[in-house]
N, C-alpha and C positions, 0 to 999 in steps of 0.2 A: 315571116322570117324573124321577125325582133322577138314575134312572141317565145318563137323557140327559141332563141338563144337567152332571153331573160330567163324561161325556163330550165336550160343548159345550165346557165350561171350559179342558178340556186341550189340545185343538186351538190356542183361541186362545190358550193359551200359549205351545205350540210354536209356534206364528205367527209370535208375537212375537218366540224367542229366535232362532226360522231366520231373522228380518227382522235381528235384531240381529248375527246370525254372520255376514249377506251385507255387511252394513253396514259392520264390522271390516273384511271382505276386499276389499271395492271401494272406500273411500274414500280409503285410501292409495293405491292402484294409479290412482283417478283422478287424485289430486296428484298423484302420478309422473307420467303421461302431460300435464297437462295444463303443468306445471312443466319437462318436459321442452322444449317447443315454446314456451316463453316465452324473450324476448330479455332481458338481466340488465335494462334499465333497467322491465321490467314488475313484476319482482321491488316487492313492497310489502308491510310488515307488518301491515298492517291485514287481519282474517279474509274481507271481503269480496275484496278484492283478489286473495288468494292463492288465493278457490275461485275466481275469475274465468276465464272462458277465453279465450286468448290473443289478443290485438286479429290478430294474424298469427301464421301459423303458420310457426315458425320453422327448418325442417328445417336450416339450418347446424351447429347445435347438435350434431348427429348427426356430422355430416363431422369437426369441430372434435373431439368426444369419442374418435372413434378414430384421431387425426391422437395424440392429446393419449396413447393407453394403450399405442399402438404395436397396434391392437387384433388384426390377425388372425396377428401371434406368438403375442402373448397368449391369441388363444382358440385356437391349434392349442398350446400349453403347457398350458391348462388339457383341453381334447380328447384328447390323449394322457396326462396324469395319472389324468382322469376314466375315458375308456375303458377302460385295464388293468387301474384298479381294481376296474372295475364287472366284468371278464372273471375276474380272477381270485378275486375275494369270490364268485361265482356260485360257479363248480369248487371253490375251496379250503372256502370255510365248508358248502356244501353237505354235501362228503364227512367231515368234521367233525360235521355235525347228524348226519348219516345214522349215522355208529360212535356216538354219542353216543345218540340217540334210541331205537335198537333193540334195546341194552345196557343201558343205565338203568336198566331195569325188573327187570333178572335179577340186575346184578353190581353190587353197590354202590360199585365202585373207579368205577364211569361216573357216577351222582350227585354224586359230588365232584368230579370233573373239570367237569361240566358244571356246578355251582353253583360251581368256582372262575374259571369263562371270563364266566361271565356276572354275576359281581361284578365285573368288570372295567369295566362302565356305571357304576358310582358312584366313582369314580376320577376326578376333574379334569383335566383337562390341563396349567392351570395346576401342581397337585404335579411332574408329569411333566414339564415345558416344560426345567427347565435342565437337569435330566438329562440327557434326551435331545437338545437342543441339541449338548454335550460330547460323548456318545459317538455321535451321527452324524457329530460332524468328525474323530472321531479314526480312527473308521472307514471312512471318503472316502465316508460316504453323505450328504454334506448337499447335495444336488440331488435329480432329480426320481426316483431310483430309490428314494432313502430316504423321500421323501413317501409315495408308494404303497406301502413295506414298512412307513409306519407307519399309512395308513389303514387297509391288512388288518387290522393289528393293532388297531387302532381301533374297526371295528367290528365285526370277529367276535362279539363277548359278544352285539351284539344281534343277527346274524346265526342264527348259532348257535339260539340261544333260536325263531327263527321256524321256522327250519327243522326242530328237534326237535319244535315243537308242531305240524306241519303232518303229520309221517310218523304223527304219530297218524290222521292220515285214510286212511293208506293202507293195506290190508288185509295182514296177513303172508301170507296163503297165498297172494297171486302169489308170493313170494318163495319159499318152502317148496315151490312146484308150479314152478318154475326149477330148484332144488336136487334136485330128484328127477328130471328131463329131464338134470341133468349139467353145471349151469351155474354156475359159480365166481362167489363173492360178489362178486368184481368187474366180472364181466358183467352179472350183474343186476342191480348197481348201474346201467351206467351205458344198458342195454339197458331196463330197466324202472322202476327207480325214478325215476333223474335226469329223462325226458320226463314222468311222469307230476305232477313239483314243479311242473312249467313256469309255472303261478298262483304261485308264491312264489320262482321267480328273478324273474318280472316288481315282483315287491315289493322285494326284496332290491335289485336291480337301480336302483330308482326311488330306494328310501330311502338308497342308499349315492351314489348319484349328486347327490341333491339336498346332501346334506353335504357332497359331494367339490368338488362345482361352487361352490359357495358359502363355503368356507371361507377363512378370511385367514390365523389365525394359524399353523398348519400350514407355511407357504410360505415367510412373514412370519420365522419363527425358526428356521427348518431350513434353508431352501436361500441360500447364499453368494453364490450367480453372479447378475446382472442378469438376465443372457439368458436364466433359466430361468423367468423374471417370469410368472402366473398373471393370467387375467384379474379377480379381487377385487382382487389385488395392485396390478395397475396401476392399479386405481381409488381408490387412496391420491394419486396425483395431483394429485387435486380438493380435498384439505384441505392448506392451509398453517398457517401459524401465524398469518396475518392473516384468515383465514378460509377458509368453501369456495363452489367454487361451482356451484351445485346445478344449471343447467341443465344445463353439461355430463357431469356427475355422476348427475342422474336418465335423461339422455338415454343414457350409459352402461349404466347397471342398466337401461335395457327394450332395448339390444343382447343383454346378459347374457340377458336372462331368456326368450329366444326361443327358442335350443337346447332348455332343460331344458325348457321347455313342451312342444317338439312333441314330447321325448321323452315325457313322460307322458303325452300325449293319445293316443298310439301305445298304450300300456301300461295303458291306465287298466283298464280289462273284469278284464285279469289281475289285477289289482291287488286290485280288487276281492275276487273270486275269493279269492286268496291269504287277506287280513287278514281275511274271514270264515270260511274253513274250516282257517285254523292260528292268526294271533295270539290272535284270543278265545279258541281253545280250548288254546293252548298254554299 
């Protein structure tokens, strides 16, 4: 009897905190959407008010936001930022885990490699900002080539770190039954190890895109040119110095948040897959 009720107890705790986690993630997403389709004069300080939903649905808001961000430069500048980054963090940090992951164990010059890549996540950006600022103008990379040579750079450490804990899944005697058929470390890299990651590019893939897509200061401090304007970028727009204003602004960010969504909805299975059978146990 105790055990069942200890077990009773637990349930409706986690009940409670899954209601409380759903809670955190829809309640703002509801302001969003329902803020988005309000006209500025429904706008009201009062908490009633603001959960209210909109006497009319105001889809101008929409037309207006992307009239107002210049929106589909802006999202083919953040589309090609994003994209390459996400193409090349796949290929580049992969082949990285992989030397790093299956060395490790044998040569101790790979543990310090790999513990100096992945201390690279407790490093601000803020320390790094004027630095690099300086030396991407003096080097002609303060546009959209230097952004993506600085996300790779960005998040290889935790790139890295996934992918090394992940090849712990993969058995070495595929490898070692390649090598004896004749087959150079670099075939069977990308002939057998890299298809069989394919659960943790789709991670890599998502977590390096949702950063990418979403970033401000990155763009904000690196890139000189107007015309290379990101879509968070352009959504500085909406704040002056006499205020912001939020319909066009939230009606913006659920423009924004449509891409990345249906990218991860595509992704999610893998995803899954990946962050169970390599980040816990990496």
């Amino acid at each position: 009897m105790k055990k069942t009720h200890k077990i009773g107890g637990t349930n409706v705790l986690l009940t409670v905190l899954l209601f409380l986690g759903c809670l955190t993630v829809l309640f703002p997403l509801y302001m969003t959407v329902i803020i988005a389709f309000k006209s500025p004069t429904e706008m009201t300080n009062d908490i009633a008010g603001a959960l209210s939903f909109p006497s009319t649905w105001n889809f101008s808001n929409f037309s207006e936001a992307m009239r107002v961000t210049n929106f589909w430069h802006s999202l083919g500048n953040s589309f090609l930022i994003t994209a390459v980054t996400i193409v090349l963090a796949v290929l580049l940090h992969s082949m990285a885990g992989y030397a790093i992951g299956r060395n490790m164990a044998r040569k101790k010059g790979y543990k310090l490699i790999y513990f100096y890549i992945v201390s690279g996540m407790f490093v601000p950006f803020a320390i790094l900002m004027m630095p690099l600022v300086k030396q991407t103008a003096i080097m002609g990379l303060d546009n959209r080539l230097g952004v993506i040579i600085l996300y790779l750079v960005f998040y290889m450490p935790m790139n890295v770190m996934l992918y090394s804990g992940y090849l712990k899944n993969v058995p070495l005697a595929m490898e070692e039954a390649a090598n004896i058929d004749g087959a150079s470390t670099w075939k069977t890299y990308w002939t057998i190890i890299f298809p069989m990651m394919k659960p943790m590019h789709a991670t890599v893939a998502v977590l390096t895109a949702l950063g990418t897509w979403n970033d401000v200061m990155t763009p904000l401090v690196i890139m000189s040119s107007s015309e290379d304007t990101t879509l968070p970028l352009a959504q500085l727009n909406f704040q002056t110095q006499f205020g912001t204003n939020y319909n066009l602004a939230f009606a913006s960010y659920l423009l924004a948040l449509i891409p990345i969504l249906i990218f991860y909805i595509f992704c999610q299975k893998q995803i899954i897959g990946g962050i169970a059978n390599g980040a816990v146990k990496g």
